[in-house]
N, C-alpha and C positions, 0 to 999 in steps of 0.2 A: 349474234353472228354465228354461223353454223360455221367448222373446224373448214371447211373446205371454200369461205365464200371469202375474196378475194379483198385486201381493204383497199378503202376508199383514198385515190390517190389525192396529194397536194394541189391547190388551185394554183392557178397561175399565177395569181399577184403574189403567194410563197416563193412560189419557185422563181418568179424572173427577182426579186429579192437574194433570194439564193444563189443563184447564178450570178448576180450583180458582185457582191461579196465574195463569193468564190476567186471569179474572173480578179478583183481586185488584189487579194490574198496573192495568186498567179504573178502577179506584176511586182506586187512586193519583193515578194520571193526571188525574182527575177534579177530584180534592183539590188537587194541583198546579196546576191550571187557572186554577179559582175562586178558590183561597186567595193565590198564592207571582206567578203571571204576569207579573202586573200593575210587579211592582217588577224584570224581568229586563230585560235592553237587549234590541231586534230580535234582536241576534248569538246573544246566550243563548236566549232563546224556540228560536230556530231549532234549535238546539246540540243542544237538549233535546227537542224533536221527534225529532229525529233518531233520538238515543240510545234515548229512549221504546218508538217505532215497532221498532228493531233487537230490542230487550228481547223485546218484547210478539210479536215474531213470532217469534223463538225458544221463546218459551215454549208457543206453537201447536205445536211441536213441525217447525218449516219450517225448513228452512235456505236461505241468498239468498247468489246467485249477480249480481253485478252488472259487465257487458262495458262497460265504457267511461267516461269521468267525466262527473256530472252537474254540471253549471253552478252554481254559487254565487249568482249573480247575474245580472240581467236586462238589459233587458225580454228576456223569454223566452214562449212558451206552447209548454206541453208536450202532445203528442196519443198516446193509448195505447188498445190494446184494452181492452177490459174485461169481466170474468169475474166477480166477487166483489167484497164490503165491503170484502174484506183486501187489495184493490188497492191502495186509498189506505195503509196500513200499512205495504207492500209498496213501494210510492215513494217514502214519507215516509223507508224505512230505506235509500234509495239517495239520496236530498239532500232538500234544502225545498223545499217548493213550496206557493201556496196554490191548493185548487181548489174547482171546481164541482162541486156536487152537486145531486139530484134533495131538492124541499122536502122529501119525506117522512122526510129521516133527522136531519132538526133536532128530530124530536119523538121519536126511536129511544131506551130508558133508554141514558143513561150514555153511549153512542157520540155521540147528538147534542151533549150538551155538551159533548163534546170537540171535532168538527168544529166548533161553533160558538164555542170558543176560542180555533182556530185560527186563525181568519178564513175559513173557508168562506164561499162564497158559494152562494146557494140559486135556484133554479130550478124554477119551475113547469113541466115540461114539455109541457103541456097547450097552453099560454098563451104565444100569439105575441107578444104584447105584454111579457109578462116575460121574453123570449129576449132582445126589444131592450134591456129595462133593464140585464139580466146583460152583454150587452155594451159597452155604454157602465163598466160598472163592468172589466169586464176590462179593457178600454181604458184607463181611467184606473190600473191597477195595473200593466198592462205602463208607461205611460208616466212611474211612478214609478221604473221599472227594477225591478218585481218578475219573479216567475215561477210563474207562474200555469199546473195542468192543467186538460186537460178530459177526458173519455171523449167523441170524435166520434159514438160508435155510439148514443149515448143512452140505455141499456139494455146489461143484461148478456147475454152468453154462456155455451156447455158450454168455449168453449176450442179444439172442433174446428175452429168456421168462424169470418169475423170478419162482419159485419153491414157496411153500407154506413156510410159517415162521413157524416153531417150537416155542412153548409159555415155554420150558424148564425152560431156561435159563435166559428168560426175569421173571423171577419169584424172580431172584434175586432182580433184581429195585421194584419189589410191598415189598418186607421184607425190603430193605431199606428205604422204600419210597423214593426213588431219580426217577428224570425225565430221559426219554427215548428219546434220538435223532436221527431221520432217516436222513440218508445218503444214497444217492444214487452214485451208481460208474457207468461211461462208457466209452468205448474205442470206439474212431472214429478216421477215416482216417482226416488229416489234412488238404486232397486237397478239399473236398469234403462233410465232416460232416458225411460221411456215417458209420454207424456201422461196428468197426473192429472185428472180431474174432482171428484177430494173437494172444493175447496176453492169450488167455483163454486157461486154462489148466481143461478137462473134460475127461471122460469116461477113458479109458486105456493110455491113454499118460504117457509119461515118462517124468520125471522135466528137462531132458538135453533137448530132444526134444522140449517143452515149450520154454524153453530158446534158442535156437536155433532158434524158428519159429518167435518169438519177436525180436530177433536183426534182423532177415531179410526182418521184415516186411517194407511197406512204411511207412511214416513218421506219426507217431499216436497218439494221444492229449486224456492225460487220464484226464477225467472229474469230477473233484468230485463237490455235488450240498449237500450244508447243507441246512436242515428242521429248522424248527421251536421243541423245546424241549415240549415232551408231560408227563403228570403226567397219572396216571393211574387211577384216578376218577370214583372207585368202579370197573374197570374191573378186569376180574380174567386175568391171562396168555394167556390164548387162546384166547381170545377176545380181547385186547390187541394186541396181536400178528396178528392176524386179521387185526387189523386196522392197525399194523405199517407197514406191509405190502403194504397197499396200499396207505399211504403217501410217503413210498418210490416208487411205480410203479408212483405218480404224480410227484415226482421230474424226474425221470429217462423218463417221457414222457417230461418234461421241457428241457431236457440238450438235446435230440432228436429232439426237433423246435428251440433250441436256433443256 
């Protein structure tokens, strides 16, 4: 196989296996939620995220590669490119964290009520005035000593480029004073290191289609690369934001030669 020639994806008796299992995993999860949650200490909830997310992205047929340790404990905000739904999945299987999401995925089957058992927090991104609310609430979650992500970009990507960071939301960490930690996420082919785009869910796609084109992908190793934790040292949000940006494009060029 020549550096540039493409692998050969999964047949489909894999993949509607995988998908079968996945979907199941989904309901579990679900059932766990609503039912079982409620009686677990913080530590277990957490525990069980964890495990959940490792499961349930194995069963997508991914395998996760994670360079560095993720924090247990806060105040923390975390900041990562973003590509895909299975980002959060994908993070959730490298530590805990609660995050911000775009409103529309609290109404999603099955996925929402899980992010909404989490403790997601939801986001109109339309709405300037609900950017401030969501920040006053990160605020008060760093200031409990939580750890709290966000996607800067506000929207997804293919993977290839990264989108500029929005300094919103990171405005939360300068009123906390809590540190800022860049993460970077990537999806590569297994056989090869090459950049995968199966698992990126962009532009008009549908979440089945996503899910769909990820169980049929070839075999794909999602890469997460933790930074070093930044304070904000007189920067406002945008400048800030600025710069977290491109400590994560230097991680995300790292996990691309590694």
């Amino acid at each position: 196989m020549t550096p540039s020639a493409a692998p050969k994806k999964t047949n489909a008796i894999v993949a509607c296996w995988r998908l079968a299992r996945a979907i199941c995993h989904l309901l579990l999860g679900l059932f766990v939620i609503r039912f079982r949650f409620a009686g677990f200490t913080p530590a277990h909830r957490q525990q069980r995220v964890i495990r959940w997310s490792r499961e349930f992205v194995e069963l997508l047929g991914l395998q996760l590669t994670v360079h560095g340790p993720f924090p247990a404990k806060g105040p923390l905000l975390v900041v990562a490119n973003h590509m895909s739904w299975l980002d959060i999945s994908v993070l959730h299987a490298a530590g805990y964290c609660r995050f911000v999401s775009k409103a529309d995925v609290k109404h999603w089957p099955v996925l929402g009520g899980l992010a909404t058992g989490i403790d997601t927090l939801y986001i109109a991104r339309e709405s300037r005035r609900d950017a401030m609310r969501v920040v006053h609430h990160i605020k008060d979650a760093l200031l409990s000593g939580g750890v709290v992500a966000i996607f800067p970009e506000g929207t997804t990507s293919d993977g290839t480029d990264m989108l500029p960071f929005h300094g919103n939301l990171i405005q939360a960490a300068i009123s906390a004073n809590a540190p800022v930690l860049p993460v970077a996420l990537r999806y590569e082919y297994v056989v090869n290191g090459q950049l995968s785009t199966d698992t990126s869910y962009v532009g008009e796609q549908t979440l089945p289609n996503s899910l769909w084109r990820t169980v049929c992908a070839p075999p794909v190793r999602a890469v997460v690369r933790i930074g070093q934790p930044q304070t904000a040292d007189g920067r406002d949000r945008r400048v800030w934001a600025v710069d977290l940006r491109a400590a994560v494009m230097v991680l995300r060029e790292a996990s691309s030669r590694a």
